[in-house]
LUMPAMAR-467817 format. One record per residue (C-alpha): residue number from 1; residue in one letter; x, y, z. Coordinates in pm, whole numbers. Example, Ala and Ser with C-alpha at 12.3 -4.5 7.8 and 13.67 -1.06 7.14 Angstrom:
% residues 2
+-----+---+--------+--------+--------+
!   k ! r !     c1 !     c2 !     c3 !
+-----+---+--------+--------+--------+
!   1 ! A !   1230 !   -450 !    780 !
!   2 ! S !   1367 !   -106 !    714 !
+-----+---+--------+--------+--------+
***
This chain:
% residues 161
+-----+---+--------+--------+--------+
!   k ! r !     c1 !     c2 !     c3 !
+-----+---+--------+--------+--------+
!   1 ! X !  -1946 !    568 !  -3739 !
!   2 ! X !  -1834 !    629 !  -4112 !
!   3 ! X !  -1510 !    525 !  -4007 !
!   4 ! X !  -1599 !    186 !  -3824 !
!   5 ! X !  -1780 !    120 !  -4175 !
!   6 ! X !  -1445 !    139 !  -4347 !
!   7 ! X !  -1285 !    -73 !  -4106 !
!   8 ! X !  -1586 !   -363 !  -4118 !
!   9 ! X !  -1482 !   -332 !  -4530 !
!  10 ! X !  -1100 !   -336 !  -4474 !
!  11 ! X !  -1187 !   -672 !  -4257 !
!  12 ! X !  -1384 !   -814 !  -4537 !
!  13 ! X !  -1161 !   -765 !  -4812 !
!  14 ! X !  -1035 !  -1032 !  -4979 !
!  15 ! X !   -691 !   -864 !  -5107 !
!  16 ! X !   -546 !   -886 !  -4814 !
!  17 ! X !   -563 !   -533 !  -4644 !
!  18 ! X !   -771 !   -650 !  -4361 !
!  19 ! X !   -431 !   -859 !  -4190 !
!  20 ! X !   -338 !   -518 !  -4167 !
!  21 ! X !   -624 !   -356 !  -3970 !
!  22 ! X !   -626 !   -716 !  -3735 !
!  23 ! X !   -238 !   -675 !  -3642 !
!  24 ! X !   -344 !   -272 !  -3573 !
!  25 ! X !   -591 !   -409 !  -3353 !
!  26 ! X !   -459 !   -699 !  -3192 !
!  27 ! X !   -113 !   -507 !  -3113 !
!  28 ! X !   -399 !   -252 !  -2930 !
!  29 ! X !   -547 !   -480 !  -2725 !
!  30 ! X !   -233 !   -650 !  -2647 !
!  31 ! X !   -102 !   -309 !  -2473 !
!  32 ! X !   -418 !   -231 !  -2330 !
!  33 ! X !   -410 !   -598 !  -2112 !
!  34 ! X !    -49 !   -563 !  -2049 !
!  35 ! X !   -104 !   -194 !  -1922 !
!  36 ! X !   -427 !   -380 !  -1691 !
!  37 ! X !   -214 !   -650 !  -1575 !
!  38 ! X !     70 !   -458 !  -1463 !
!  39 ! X !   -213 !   -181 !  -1292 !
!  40 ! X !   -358 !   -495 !  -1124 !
!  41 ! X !    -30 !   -638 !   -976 !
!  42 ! X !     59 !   -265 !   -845 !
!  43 ! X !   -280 !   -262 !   -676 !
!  44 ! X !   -260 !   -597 !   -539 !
!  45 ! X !     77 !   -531 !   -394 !
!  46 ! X !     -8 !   -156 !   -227 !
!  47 ! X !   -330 !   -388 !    -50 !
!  48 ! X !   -116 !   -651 !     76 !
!  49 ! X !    159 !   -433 !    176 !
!  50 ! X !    -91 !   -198 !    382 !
!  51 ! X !   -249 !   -499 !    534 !
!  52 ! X !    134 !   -618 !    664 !
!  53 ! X !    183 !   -291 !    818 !
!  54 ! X !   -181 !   -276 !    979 !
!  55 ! X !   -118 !   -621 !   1126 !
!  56 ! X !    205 !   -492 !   1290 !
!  57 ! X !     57 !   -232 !   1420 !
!  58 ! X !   -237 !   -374 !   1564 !
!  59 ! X !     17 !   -595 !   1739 !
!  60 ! X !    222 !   -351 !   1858 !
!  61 ! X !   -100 !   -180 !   1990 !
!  62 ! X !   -245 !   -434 !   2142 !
!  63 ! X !     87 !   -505 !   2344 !
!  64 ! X !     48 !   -144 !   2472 !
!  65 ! X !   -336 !   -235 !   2578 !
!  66 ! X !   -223 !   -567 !   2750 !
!  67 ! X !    -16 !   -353 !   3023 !
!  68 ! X !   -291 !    -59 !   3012 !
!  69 ! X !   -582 !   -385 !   3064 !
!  70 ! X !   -347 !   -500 !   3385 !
!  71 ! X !   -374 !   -156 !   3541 !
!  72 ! X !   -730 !   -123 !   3518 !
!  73 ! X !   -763 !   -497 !   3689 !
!  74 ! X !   -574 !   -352 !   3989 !
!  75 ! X !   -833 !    -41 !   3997 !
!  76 ! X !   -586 !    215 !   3884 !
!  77 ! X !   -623 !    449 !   3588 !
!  78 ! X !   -471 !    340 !   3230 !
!  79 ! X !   -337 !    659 !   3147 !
!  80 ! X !    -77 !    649 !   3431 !
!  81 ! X !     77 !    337 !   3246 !
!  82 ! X !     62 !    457 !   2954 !
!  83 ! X !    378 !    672 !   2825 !
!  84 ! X !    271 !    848 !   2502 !
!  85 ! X !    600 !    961 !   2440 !
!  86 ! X !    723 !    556 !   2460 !
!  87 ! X !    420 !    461 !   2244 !
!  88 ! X !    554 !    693 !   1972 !
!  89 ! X !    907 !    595 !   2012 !
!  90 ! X !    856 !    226 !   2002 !
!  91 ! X !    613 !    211 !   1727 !
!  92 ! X !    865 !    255 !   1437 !
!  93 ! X !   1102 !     11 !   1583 !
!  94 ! X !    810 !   -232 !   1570 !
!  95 ! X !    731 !   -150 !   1169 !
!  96 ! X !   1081 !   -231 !   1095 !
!  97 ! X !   1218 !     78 !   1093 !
!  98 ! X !   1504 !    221 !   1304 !
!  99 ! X !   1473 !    566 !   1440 !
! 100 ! X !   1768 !    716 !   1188 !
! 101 ! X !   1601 !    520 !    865 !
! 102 ! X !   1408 !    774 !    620 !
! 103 ! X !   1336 !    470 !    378 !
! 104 ! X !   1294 !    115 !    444 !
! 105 ! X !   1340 !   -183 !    216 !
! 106 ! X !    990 !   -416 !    237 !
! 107 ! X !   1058 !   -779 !    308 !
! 108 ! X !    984 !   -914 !    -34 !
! 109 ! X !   1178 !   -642 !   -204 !
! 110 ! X !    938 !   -493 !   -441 !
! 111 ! X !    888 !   -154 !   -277 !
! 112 ! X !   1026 !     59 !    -45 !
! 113 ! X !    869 !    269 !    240 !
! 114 ! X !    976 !    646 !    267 !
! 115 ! X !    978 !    903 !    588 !
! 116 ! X !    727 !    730 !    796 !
! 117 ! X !    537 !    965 !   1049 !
! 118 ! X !    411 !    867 !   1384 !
! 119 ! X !     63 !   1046 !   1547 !
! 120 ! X !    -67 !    919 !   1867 !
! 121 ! X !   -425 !    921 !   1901 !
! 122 ! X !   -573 !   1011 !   2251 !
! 123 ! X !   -933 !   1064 !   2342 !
! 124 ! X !  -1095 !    726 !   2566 !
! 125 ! X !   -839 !    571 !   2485 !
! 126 ! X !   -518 !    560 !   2292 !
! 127 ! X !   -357 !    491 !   1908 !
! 128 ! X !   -108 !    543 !   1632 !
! 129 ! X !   -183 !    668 !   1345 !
! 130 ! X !    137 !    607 !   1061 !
! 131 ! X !    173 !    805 !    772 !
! 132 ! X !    453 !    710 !    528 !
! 133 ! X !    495 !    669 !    122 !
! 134 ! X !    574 !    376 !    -58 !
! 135 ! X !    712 !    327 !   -371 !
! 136 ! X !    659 !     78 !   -641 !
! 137 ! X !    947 !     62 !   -944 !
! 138 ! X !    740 !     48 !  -1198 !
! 139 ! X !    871 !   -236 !  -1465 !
! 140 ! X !    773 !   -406 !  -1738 !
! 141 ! X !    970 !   -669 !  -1988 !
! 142 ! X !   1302 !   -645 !  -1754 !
! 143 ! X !   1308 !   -308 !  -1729 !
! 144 ! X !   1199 !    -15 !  -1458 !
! 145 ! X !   1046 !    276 !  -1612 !
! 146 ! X !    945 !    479 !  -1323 !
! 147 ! X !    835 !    488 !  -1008 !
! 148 ! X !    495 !    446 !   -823 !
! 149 ! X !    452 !    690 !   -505 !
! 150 ! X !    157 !    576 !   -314 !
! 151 ! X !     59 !    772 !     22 !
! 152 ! X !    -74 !    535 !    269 !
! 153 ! X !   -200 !    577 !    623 !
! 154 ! X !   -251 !    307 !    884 !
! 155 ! X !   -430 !    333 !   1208 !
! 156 ! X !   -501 !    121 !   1553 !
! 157 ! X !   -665 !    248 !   1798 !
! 158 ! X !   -740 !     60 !   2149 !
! 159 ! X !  -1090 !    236 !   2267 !
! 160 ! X !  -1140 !    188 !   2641 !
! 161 ! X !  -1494 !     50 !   2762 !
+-----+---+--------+--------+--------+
***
C-alpha cells in the first residue's frame, strides 16, 4: 500500500518523474494484452480445429451407420455389416491422414497434427474415438518462439435404438 502511495506522488509530480512511472506502466499493460491476444488466437484456433476434425468424423461415422441402417431395414443384425477392423482402418484415411503419416499438416497451415490414435467404441452400437496432438508454433512479431502441444480427443458414436 506504502508503495502505491509513492507511485500516486511520482504521478503527481510536476518535475517530470511521473513520464517515467506512465512508460513503466503502459509498456506493462502493453505485454500483458499482447500476451492475451496471442492466448486468445491459440484458443480460438485449437476450438475450430477440433470442431473440423469432429465434423469429419461424424461424417465418416455416419457413412458407416447408413450401411448398418440398410441392414436393419432388411431384418438382419447391424453387427454382421459392420467390420470393426475396416471402421478403424478407414477412419484415418477420412481425417486426412494416410496410414504411414505420424504428423499431418492442417489445411490452413497453422498447426500440425501428431501420431493420431484410433479406438473403436462398441457397446449398442458402434464409434471412434481419435486421440492425436496438435501443435501450435507459437509466434509473435515474425518470429516462432516455441511450440504449443495440445492433446485433443474426438469422439462419434452411432447408438442403435
Amino acid at each position: 500500500m506504502r508503495r502505491l502511495n509513492h507511485i500516486k506522488e511520482a504521478l503527481k509530480d510536476k518535475n517530470g518523474d511521473a513520464y517515467i512511472w506512465l512508460c513503466v506502466i503502459v509498456v506493462f499493460i502493453s505485454m500483458l494484452l499482447s500476451v492475451l491476444i496471442l492466448y486468445m488466437g491459440l484458443l480460438s484456433q485449437v476450438q475450430i480445429q477440433k470442431r473440423d476434425m469432429k465434423h469429419k468424423l461424424d461424417g465418416y461415422i455416419s457413412d458407416y451407420a447408413t450401411v448398418a441402417f440398410n441392414a436393419v431395414k432388411q431384418g438382419e443384425a447391424y453387427e454382421v455389416y459392420v467390420d470393426y477392423e475396416n471402421l478403424a482402418n478407414g477412419c484415418l484415411p477420412s481425417l486426412g491422414f494416410t496410414q504411414s503419416d505420424s504428423v499431418y499438416r492442417y489445411d490452413n497451415g497453422n498447426c500440425t497434427l501428431v501420431e493420431p490414435e484410433v479406438k473403436v467404441l462398441r457397446g449398442d452400437g458402434f464409434g471412434i474415438t481419435v486421440r492425436y496432438t496438435v501443435v501450435f508454433p507459437i509466434k509473435w512479431n515474425g518470429n516462432a518462439y516455441k511450440s504449443l502441444e495440445v492433446p485433443i480427443t474426438v469422439s462419434s458414436y452411432y447408438k442403435c435404438k
